[in-house]
ZAZANU-543358 format. One line per field, with one value per residue (C-alpha): y, z negated, x negated; residue in one letter. Coordinates in Angstrom, 3 decimals, padded with zeros to 6 digits. Layout:
% residues N
yy Y, ... $
zz Z, ... $
xx X, ... $
aa a, ... $
//
This chain:
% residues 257
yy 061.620, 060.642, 057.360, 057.532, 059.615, 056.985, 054.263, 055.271, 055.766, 052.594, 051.910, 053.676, 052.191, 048.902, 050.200, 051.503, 048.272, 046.103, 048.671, 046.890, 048.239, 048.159, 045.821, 043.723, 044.362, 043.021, 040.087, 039.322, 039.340, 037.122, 034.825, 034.762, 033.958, 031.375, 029.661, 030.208, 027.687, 025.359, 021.801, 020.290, 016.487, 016.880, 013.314, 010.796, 008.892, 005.685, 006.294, 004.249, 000.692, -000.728, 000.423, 002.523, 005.940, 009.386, 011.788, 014.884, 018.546, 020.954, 023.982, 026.253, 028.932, 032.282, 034.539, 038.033, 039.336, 043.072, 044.215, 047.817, 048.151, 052.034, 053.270, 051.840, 049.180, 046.411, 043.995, 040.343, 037.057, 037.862, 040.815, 038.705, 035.720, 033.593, 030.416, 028.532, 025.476, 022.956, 019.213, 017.045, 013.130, 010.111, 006.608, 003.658, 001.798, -001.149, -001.105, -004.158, -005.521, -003.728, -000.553, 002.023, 003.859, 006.879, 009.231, 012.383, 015.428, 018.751, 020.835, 024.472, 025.012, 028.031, 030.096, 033.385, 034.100, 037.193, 039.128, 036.598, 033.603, 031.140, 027.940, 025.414, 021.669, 020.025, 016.272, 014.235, 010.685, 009.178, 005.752, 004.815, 002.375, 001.111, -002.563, -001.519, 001.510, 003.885, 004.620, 006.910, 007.900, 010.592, 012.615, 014.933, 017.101, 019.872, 022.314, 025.348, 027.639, 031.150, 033.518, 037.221, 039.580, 043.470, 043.569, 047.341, 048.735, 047.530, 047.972, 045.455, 042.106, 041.832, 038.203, 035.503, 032.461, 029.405, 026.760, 025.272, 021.946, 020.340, 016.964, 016.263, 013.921, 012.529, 010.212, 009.373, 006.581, 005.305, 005.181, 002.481, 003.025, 000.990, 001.939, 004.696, 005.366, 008.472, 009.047, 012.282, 012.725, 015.554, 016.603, 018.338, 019.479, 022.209, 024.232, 025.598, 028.417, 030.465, 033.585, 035.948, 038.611, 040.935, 044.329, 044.698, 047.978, 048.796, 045.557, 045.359, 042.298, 040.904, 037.529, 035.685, 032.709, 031.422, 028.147, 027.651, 025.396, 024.015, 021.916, 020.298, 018.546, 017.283, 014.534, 012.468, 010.529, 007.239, 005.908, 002.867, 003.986, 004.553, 008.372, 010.711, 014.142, 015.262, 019.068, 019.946, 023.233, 024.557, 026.695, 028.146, 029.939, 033.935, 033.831, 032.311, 030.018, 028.787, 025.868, 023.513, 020.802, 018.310, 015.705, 012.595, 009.789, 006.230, 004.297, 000.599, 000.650, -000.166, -001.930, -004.699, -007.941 $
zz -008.952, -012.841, -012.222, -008.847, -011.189, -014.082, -011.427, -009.976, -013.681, -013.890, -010.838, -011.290, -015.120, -014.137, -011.270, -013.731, -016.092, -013.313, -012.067, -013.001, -015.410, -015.284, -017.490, -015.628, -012.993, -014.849, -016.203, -012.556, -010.857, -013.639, -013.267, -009.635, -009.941, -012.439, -010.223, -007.183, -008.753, -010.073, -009.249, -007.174, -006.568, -002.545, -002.057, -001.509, -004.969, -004.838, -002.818, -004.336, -005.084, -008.058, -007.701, -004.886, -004.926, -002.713, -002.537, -001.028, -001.062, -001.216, 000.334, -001.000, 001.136, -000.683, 000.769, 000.927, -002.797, -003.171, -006.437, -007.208, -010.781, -011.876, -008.579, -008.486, -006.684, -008.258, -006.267, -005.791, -004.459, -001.297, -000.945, -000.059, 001.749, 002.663, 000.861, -002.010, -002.173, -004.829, -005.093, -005.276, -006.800, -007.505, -008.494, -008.593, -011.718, -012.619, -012.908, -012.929, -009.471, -007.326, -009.413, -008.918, -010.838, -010.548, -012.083, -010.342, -010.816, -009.064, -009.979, -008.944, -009.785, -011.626, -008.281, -007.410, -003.970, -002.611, -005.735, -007.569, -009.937, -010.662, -012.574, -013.061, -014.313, -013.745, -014.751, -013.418, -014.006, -011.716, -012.052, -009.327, -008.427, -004.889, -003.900, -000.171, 002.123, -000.050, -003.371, -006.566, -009.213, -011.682, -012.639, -014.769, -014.635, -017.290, -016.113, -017.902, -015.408, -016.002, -012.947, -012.987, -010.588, -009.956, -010.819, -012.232, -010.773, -008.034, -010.587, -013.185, -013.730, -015.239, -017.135, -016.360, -018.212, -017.233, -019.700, -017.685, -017.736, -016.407, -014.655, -011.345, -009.987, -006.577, -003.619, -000.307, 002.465, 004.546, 008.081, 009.558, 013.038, 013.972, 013.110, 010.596, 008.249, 007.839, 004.547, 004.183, 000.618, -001.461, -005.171, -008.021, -011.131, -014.477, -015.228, -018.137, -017.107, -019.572, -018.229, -020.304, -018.858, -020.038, -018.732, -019.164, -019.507, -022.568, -023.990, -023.169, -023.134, -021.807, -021.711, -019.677, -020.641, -018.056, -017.507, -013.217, -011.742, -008.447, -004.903, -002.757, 000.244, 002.476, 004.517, 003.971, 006.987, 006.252, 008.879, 008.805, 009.006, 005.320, 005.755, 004.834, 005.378, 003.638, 003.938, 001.516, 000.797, -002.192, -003.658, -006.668, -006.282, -007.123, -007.527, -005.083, -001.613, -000.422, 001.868, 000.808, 003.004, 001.635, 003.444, 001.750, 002.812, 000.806, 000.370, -000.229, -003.479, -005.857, -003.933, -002.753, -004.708 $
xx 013.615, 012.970, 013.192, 011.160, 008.258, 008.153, 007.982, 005.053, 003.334, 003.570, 002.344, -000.862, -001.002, -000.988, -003.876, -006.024, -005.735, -006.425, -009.906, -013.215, -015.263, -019.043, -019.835, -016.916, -018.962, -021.639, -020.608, -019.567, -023.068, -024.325, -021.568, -021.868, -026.051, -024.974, -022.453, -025.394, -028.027, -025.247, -026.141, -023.228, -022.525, -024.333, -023.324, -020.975, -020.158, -021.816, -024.432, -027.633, -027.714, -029.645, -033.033, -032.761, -035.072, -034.223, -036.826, -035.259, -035.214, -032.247, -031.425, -028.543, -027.467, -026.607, -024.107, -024.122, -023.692, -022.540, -024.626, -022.772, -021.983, -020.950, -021.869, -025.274, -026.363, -028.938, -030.742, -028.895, -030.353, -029.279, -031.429, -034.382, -033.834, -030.506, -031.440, -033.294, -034.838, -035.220, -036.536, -033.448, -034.359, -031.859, -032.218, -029.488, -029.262, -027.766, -024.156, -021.293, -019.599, -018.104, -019.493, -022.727, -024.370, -027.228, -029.424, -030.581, -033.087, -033.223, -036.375, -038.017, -041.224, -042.276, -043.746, -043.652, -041.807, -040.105, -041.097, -038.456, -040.421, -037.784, -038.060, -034.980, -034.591, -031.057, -030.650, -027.103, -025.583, -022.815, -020.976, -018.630, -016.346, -017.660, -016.033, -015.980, -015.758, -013.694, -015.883, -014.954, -016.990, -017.695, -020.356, -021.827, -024.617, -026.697, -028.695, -031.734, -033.079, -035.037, -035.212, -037.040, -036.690, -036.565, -032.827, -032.476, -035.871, -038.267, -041.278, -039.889, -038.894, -035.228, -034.557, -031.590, -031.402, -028.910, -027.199, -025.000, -023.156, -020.136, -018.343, -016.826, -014.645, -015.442, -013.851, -015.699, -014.781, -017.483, -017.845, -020.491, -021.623, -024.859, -027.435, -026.232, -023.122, -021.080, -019.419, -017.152, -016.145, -014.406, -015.046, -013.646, -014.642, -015.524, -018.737, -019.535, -022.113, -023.469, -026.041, -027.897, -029.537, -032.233, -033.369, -037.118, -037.420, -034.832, -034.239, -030.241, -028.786, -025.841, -023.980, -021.291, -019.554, -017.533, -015.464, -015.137, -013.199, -014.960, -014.101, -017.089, -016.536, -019.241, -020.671, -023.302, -025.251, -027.777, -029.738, -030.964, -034.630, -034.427, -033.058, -030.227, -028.852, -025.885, -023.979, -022.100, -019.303, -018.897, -016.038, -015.712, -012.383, -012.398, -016.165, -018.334, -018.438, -021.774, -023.051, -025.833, -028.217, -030.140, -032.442, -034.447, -036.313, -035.130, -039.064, -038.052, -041.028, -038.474, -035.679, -038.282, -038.240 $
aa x, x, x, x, x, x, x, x, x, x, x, x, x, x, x, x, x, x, x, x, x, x, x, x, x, x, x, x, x, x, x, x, x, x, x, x, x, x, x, x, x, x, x, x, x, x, x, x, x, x, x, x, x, x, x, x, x, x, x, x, x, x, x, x, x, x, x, x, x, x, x, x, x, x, x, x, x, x, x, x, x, x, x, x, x, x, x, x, x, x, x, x, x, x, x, x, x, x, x, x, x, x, x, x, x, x, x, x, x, x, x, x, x, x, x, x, x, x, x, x, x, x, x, x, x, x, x, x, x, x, x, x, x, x, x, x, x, x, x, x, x, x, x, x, x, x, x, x, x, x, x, x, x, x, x, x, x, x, x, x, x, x, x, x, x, x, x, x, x, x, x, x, x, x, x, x, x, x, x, x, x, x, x, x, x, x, x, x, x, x, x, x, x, x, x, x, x, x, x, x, x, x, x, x, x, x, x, x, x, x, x, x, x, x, x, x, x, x, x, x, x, x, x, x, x, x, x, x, x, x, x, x, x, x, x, x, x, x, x, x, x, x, x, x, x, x, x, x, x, x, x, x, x, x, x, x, x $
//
C-alpha cells in the first residue's frame, strides 16, 4: 500500500509539472498567430525563369484556434473569418545553367476588416537547381507584420508585432501534360518567430521566442495561358496545421525580348 501511495504522488507530480500555466497559455496563442501569418515556400522550387513576373494573391486558411488562457477566453483569428489574404509577387532572376533563381514579396495593406487592421511585408529569395523535371532549391524568407485587434476586450485594440525569419529546403518533380504542367513538391525548414504582444488597456507586455520546425507539401499547376494555382499544407508540428491557395497570372512584359 506504501509503495502503491508514493506511486501515485508521483503520478500526480509529474501531472501538475506537465499542467499549462497561463502565461504558457499565453505564449502559446502568440506563437500560434506568429506561425499563422508565416510566409511558406507556396511553390514548387524553380518555378520562374529569368525575368519571369507572378502577380498573385494568397489565401491562408486559419483553423479553429481555442483562445482560453486562466479560464478566460480571448478572441483568436479564427473568431472572425476562416482565412486571410495577402498579395503574393515573384520574379526570376538570372541564375547559371541548369539553375533558377527568384525573388518574392507578400504584402497586406494596412485596412481595417472584421474589427482586425493588419499590415505585413515579407520579402524571399530562392535558387534552385532545375536541369530537368526534378528541381531543388532553397530558400529563405524575413518577415515584420503589426496586427490589432480586440484580443482582451471587444472595446480595445490589443497589439502583435512579427519578426520572423527562417530557410527551407525544397524538392518538386514536374509533370507536363499539354497544355499545362503539374509539379508536386515537398519542403522543409526553421522559423525563427518572435511575437510581442501588448494589451491596450494596462500596458502588459509579453514576448515569445520560438524556433519551429516546419513541412509543406503542395502542388503547383501552370497553364499555358500564362496562369498558375498552387495549394499548399503546412505543418508546424505541436503548434499549428493550416492550408494555403494562391493563384497568379504570369504577363510576358518582362520575359519578351
Amino acid at each position: 500500500m506504501t509503495r502503491s501511495r508514493i506511486a501515485c504522488l508521483l503520478l500526480a507530480a509529474a501531472g501538475a509539472a506537465r499542467a499549462q500555466t497561463m502565461l504558457d497559455q499565453e505564449e502559446r496563442l502568440i506563437e500560434i498567430h506568429s506561425l499563422l501569418v508565416a510566409v511558406g515556400p507556396l511553390n514548387a522550387p524553380g518555378a520562374y525563369r529569368n525575368r519571369e513576373l507572378s502577380l498573385g494573391l494568397e489565401v491562408v486558411g486559419i483553423p479553429a484556434i481555442d483562445g482560453t488562457t486562466g479560464g478566460k477566453r480571448q478572441f483568436t483569428a479564427s473568431d472572425r473569418t476562416p482565412v486571410y489574404p495577402r498579395v503574393r509577387l515573384a520574379l526570376g532572376l538570372p541564375a547559371p545553367e541548369d539553375f533558377r533563381a527568384s525573388v518574392g514579396l507578400a504584402y497586406i495593406p494596412p485596412i481595417q476588416l472584421w474589427d482586425v487592421r493588419s499590415h505585413l511585408a515579407a520579402l524571399e529569395a530562392e535558387i534552385a537547381h532545375a536541369p530537368g523535371p526534378l528541381a531543388a532549391g532553397v530558400r529563405g524568407h524575413v518577415l515584420l507584420a503589426r496586427s490589432t485587434s480586440p484580443v482582451t476586450d471587444p472595446a480595445t485594440r490589443d497589439t502583435l508585432d512579427n519578426f520572423e525569419f527562417g530557410a527551407n529546403v525544397a524538392a518538386g518533380y514536374r509533370l507536363d501534360f499539354a497544355p499545362a504542367s503539374v509539379t508536386p513538391y515537398v519542403s522543409i525548414g526553421l522559423t525563427r518567430a518572435v511575437g510581442i504582444f501588448r494589451v491596450t488597456s494596462d500596458g502588459y507586455e509579453l514576448t515569445s521566442r520560438t524556433t519551429n520546425p516546419g513541412l509543406n507539401a503542395g502542388v503547383r499547376l501552370f497553364a499555358r495561358q500564362r496562369f498558375e494555382a498552387v495549394a499548399d499544407f503546412a505543418i508546424f508540428p505541436g503548434r499549428l496545421v493550416h492550408p494555403s491557395f494562391r493563384v497568379a497570372w504570369m504577363p510576358e512584359w518582362l520575359s519578351r525580348p
